[in-house]
MDTraj code that builds the backbone (N, CA, C; nanometers):
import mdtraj as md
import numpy as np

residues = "UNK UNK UNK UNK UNK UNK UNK UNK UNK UNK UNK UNK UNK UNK UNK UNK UNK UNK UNK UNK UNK UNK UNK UNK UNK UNK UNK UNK UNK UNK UNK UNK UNK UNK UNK UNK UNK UNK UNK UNK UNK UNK UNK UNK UNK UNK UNK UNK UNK UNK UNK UNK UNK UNK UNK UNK UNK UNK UNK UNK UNK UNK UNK UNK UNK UNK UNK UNK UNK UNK UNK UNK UNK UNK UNK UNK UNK UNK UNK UNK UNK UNK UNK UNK UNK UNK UNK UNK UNK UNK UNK UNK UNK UNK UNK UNK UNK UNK UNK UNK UNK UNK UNK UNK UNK UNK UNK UNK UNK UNK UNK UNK UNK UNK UNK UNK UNK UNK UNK UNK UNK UNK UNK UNK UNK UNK".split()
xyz = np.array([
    [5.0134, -12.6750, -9.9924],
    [5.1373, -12.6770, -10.0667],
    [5.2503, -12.7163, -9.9718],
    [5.3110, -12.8430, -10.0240],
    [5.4065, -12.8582, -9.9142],
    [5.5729, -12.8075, -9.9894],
    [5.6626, -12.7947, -9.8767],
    [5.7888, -12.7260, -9.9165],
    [5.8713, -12.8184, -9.9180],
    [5.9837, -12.8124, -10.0259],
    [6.0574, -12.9262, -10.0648],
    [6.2022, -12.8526, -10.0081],
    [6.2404, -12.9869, -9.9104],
    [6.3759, -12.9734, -9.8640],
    [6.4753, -13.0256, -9.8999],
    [6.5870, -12.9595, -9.9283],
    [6.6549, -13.0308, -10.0420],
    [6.8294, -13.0597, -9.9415],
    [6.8642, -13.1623, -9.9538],
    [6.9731, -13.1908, -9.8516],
    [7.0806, -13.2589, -9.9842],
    [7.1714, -13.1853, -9.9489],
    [7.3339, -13.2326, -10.0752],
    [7.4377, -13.3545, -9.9786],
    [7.4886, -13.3987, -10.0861],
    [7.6213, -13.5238, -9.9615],
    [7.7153, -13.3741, -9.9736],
    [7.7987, -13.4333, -9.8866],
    [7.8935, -13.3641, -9.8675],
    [7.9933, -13.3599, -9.9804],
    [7.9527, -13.5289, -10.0770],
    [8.0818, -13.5031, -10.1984],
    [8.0435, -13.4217, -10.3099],
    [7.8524, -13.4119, -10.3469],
    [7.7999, -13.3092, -10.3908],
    [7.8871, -13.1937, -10.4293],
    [7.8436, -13.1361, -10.2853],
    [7.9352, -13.0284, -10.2086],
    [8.0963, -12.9675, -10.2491],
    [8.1180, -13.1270, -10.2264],
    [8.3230, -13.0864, -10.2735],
    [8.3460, -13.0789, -10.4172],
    [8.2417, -13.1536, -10.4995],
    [8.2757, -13.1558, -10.6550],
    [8.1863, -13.0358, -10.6609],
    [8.0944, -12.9668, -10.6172],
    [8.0819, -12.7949, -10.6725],
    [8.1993, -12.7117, -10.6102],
    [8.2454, -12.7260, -10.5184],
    [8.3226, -12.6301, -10.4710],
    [8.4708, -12.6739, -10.5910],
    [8.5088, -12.7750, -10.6037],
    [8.6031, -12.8533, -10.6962],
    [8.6029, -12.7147, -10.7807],
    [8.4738, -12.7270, -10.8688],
    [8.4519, -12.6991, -10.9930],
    [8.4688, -12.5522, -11.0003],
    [8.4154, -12.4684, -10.9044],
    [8.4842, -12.3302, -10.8366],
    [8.6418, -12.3235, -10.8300],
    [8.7023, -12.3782, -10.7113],
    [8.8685, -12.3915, -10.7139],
    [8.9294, -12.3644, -10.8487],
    [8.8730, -12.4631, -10.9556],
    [8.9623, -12.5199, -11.0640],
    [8.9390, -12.3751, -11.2060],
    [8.8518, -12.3444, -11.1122],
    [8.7711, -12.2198, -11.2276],
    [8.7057, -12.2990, -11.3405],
    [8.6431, -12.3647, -11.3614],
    [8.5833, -12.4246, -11.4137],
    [8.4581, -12.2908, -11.4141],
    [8.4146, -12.2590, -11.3203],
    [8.2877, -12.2012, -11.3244],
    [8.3346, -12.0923, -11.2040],
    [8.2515, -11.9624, -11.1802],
    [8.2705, -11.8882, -11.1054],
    [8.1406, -11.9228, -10.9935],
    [8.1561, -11.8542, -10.8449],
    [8.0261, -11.8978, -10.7831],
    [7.9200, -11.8819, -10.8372],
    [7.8716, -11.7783, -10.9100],
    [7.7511, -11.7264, -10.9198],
    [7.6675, -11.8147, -11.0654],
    [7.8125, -11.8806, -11.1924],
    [7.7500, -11.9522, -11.2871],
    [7.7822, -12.1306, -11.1945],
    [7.8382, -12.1403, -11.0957],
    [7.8101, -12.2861, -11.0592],
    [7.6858, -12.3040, -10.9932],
    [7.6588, -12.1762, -10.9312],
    [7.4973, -12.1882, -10.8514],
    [7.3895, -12.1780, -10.9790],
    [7.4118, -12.1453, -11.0520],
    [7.3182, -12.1487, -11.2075],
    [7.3062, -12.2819, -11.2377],
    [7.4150, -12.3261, -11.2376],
    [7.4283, -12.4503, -11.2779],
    [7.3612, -12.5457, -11.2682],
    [7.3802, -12.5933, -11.1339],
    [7.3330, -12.6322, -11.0123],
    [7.1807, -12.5781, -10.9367],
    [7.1570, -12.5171, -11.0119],
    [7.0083, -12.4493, -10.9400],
    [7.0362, -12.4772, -10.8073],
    [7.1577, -12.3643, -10.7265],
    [7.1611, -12.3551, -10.6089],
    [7.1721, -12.2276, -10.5815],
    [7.1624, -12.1601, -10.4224],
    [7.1353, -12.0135, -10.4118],
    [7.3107, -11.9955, -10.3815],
    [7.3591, -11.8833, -10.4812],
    [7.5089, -11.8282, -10.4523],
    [7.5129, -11.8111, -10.3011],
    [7.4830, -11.7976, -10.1650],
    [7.5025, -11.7736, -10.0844],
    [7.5248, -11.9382, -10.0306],
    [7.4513, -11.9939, -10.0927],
    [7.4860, -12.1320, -10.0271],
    [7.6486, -12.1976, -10.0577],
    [7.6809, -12.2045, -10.2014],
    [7.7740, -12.2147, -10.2733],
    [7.9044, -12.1756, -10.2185],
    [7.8785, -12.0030, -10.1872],
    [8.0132, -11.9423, -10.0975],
    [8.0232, -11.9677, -9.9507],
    [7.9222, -12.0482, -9.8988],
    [7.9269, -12.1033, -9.7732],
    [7.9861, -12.2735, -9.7795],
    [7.9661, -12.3296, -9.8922],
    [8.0175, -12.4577, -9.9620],
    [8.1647, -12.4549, -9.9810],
    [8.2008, -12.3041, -10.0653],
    [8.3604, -12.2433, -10.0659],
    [8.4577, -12.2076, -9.9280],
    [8.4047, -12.1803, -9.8636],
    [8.3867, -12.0784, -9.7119],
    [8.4509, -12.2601, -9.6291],
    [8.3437, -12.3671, -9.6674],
    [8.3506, -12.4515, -9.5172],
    [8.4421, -12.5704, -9.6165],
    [8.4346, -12.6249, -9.7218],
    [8.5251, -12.7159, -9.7985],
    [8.6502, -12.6895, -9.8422],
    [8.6108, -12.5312, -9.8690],
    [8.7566, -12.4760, -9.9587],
    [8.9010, -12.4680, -9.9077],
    [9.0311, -12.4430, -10.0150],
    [9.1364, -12.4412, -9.9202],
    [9.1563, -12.3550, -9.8527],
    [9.2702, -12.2997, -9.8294],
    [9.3020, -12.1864, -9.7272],
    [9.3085, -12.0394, -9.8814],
    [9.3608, -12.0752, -9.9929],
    [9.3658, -11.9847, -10.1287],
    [9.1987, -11.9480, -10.1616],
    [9.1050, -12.0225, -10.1002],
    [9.0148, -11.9710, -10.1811],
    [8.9060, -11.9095, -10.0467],
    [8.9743, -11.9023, -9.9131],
    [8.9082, -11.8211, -9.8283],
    [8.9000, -11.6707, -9.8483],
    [8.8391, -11.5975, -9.8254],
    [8.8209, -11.4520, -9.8145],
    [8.9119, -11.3888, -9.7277],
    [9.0061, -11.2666, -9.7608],
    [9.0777, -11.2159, -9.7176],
    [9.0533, -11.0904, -9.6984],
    [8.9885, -11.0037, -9.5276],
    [8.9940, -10.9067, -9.5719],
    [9.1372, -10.8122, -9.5239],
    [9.1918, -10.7375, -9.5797],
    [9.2988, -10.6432, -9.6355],
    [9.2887, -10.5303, -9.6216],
    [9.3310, -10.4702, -9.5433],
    [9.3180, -10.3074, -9.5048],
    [9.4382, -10.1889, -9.5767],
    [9.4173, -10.1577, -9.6350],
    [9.4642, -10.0269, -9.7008],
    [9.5087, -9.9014, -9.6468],
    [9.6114, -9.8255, -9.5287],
    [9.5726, -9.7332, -9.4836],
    [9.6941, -9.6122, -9.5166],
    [9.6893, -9.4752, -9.5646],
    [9.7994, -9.3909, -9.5714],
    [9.8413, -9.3764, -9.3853],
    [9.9483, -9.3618, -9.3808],
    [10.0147, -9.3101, -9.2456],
    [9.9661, -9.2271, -9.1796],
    [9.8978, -9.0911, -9.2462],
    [9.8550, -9.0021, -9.2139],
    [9.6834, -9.0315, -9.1387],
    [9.6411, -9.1524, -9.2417],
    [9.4859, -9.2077, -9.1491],
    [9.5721, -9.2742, -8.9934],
    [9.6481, -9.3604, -9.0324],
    [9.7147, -9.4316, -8.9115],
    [9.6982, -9.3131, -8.7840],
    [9.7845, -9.2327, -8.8172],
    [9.7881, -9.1487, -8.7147],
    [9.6594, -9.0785, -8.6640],
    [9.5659, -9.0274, -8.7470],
    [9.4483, -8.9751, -8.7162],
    [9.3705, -9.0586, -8.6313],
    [9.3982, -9.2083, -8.6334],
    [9.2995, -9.3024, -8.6303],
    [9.3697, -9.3189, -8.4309],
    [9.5384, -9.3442, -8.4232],
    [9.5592, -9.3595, -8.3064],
    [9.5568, -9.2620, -8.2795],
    [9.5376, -9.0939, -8.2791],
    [9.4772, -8.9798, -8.2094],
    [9.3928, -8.9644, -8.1417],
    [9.2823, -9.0385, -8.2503],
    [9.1434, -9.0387, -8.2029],
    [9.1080, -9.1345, -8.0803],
    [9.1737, -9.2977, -8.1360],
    [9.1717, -9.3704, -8.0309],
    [9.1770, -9.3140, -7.8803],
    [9.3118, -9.2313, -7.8300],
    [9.3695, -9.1836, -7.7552],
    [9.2732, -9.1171, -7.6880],
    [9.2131, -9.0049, -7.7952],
    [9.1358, -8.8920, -7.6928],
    [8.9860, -9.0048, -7.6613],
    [8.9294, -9.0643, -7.6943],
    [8.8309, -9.1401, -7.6897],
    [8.8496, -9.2075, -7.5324],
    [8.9978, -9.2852, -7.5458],
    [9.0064, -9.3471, -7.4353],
    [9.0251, -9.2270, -7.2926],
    [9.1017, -9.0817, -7.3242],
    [9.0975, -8.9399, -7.2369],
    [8.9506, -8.9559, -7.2037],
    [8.8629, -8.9372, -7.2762],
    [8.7168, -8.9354, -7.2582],
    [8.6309, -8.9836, -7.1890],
    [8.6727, -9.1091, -7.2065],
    [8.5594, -9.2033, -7.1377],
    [8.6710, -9.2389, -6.9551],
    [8.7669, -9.1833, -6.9153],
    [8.8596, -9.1559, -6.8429],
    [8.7967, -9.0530, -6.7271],
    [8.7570, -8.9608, -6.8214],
    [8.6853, -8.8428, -6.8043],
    [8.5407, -8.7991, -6.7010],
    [8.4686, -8.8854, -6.8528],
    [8.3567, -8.9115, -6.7950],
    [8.3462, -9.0621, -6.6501],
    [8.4623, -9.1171, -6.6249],
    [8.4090, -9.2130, -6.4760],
    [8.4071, -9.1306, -6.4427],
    [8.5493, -9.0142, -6.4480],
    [8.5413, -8.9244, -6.2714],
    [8.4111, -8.8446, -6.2797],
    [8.3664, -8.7928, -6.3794],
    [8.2758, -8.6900, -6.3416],
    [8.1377, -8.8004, -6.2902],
    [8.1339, -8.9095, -6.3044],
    [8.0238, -8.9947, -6.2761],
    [8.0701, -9.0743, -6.1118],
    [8.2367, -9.0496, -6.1144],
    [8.2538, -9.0565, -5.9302],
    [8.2619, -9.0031, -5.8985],
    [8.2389, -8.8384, -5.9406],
    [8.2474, -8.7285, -5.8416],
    [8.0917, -8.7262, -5.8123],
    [8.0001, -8.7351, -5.9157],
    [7.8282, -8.7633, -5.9001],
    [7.8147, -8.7764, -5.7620],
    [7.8886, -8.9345, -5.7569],
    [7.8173, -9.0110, -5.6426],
    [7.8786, -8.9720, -5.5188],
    [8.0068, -8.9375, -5.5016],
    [8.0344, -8.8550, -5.3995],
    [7.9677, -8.7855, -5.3231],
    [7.9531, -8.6623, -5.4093],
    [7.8336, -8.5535, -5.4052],
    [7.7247, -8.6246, -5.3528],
    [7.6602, -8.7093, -5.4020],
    [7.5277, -8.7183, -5.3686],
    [7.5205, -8.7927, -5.2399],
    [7.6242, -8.8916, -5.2014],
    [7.6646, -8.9624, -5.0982],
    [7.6684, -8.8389, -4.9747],
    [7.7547, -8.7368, -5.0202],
    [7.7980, -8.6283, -4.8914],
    [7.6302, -8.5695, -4.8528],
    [7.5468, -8.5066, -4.9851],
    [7.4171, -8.4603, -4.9728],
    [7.3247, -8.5686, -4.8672],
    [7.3269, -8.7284, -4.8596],
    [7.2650, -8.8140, -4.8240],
    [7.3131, -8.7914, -4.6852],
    [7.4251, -8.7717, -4.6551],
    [7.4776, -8.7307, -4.4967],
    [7.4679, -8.6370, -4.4046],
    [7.4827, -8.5240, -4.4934],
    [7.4326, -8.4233, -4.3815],
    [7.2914, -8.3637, -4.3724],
    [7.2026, -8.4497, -4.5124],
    [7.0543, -8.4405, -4.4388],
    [7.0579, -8.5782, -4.3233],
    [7.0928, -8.6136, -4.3309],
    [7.0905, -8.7115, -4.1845],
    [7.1600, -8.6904, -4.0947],
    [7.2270, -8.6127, -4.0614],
    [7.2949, -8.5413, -3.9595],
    [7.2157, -8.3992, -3.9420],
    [7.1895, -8.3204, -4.0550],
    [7.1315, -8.1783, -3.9411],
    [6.9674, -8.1703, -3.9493],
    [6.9175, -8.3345, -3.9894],
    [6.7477, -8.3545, -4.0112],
    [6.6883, -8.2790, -4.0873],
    [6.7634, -8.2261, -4.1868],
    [6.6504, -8.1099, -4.2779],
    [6.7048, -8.1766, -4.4222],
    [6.5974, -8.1419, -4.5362],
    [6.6200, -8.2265, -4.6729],
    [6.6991, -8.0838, -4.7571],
    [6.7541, -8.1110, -4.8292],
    [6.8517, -8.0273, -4.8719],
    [6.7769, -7.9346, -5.0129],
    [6.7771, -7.8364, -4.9931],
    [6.6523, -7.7702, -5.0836],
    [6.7496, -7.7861, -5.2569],
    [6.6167, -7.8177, -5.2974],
    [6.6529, -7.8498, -5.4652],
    [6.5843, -7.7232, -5.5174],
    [6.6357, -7.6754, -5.6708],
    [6.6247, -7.5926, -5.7618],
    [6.4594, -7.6835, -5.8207],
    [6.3712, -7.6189, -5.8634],
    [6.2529, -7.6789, -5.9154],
    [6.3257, -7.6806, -6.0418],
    [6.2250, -7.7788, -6.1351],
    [6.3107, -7.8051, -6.2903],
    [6.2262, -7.6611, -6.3232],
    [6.1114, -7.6812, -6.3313],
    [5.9712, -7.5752, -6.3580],
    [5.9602, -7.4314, -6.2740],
    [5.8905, -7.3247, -6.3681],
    [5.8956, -7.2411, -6.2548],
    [5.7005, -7.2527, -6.2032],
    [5.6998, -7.2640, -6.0812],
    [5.5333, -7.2652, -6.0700],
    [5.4538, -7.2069, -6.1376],
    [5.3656, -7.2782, -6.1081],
    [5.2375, -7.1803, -6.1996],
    [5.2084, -7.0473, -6.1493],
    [5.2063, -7.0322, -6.0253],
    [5.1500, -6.9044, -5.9797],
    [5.2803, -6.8079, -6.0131],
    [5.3637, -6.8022, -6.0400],
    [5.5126, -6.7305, -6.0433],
    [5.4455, -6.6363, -6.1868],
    [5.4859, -6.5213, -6.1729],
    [5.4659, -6.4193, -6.2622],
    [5.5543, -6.4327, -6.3873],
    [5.4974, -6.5056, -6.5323],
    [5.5808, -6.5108, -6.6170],
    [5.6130, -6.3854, -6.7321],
    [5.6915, -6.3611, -6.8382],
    [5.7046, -6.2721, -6.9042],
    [5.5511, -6.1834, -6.9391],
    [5.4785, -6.2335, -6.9596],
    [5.3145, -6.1963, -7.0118],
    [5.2595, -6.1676, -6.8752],
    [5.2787, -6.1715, -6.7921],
    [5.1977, -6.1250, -6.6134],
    [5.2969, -6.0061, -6.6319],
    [5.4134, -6.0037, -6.6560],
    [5.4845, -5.8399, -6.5877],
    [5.4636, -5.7296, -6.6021],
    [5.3540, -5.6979, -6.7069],
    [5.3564, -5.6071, -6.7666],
    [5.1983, -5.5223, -6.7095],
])
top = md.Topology()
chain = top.add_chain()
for i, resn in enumerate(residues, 1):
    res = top.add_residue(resn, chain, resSeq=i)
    for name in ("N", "CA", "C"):
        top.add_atom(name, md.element.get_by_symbol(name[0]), res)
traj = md.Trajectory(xyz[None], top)
């Protein structure tokens, strides 16, 4: 089964989008029309059309979101402010730890994540 590729002129193109503009037809009955897929059509509207029949999107907001919204912004940007230093104090730290095991030759004793196996747990104490 072979697949049929279907290629439009460009004036095709401008007399469907035309016929859209003028309201003649809405996208969805000119792609009927036309046995074409509506997504193609509003991409036909989208790249031929004028500047009136581009998509506008339009934001709606009470004052009170405004403000919530640059609050939030604010502490977000506090935050991530926040978190460098605690991620340059990290390396500090670990920089100073890297030094004075190389200065007094001994490795700097770590906390185990685990407690060993042999270590007497709640169920051994008794």
């Amino acid at each position: 089964m072979t697949k049929i590729i279907r290629r439009y002129s460009d004036a095709f193109k401008r007399s469907v989008v035309a016929e859209v503009e003028s309201g003649r037809y809405t996208v969805m009955e000119s792609a009927r029309v036309h046995q074409l897929g509506f997504g193609m059509v509003y991409r036909w509207v989208k790249q031929f059309g004028g500047p009136d029949s581009q998509t506008r999107i339009m934001r709606f907001e009470m004052p009170n979101e405004r403000d919530r919204i640059k609050e939030l912004e604010k502490r977000n940007r506090e935050l991530e402010s926040a978190l460098a230093q605690a991620h340059m104090k990290i390396v500090v730290l670990e920089s100073a730890v890297e030094v004075w095991e190389e200065q007094s030759g001994r490795a700097a004793k770590k906390k185990p994540a685990t407690l060993p196996s042999n270590a007497p747990g709640p169920k051994d104490s008794a």
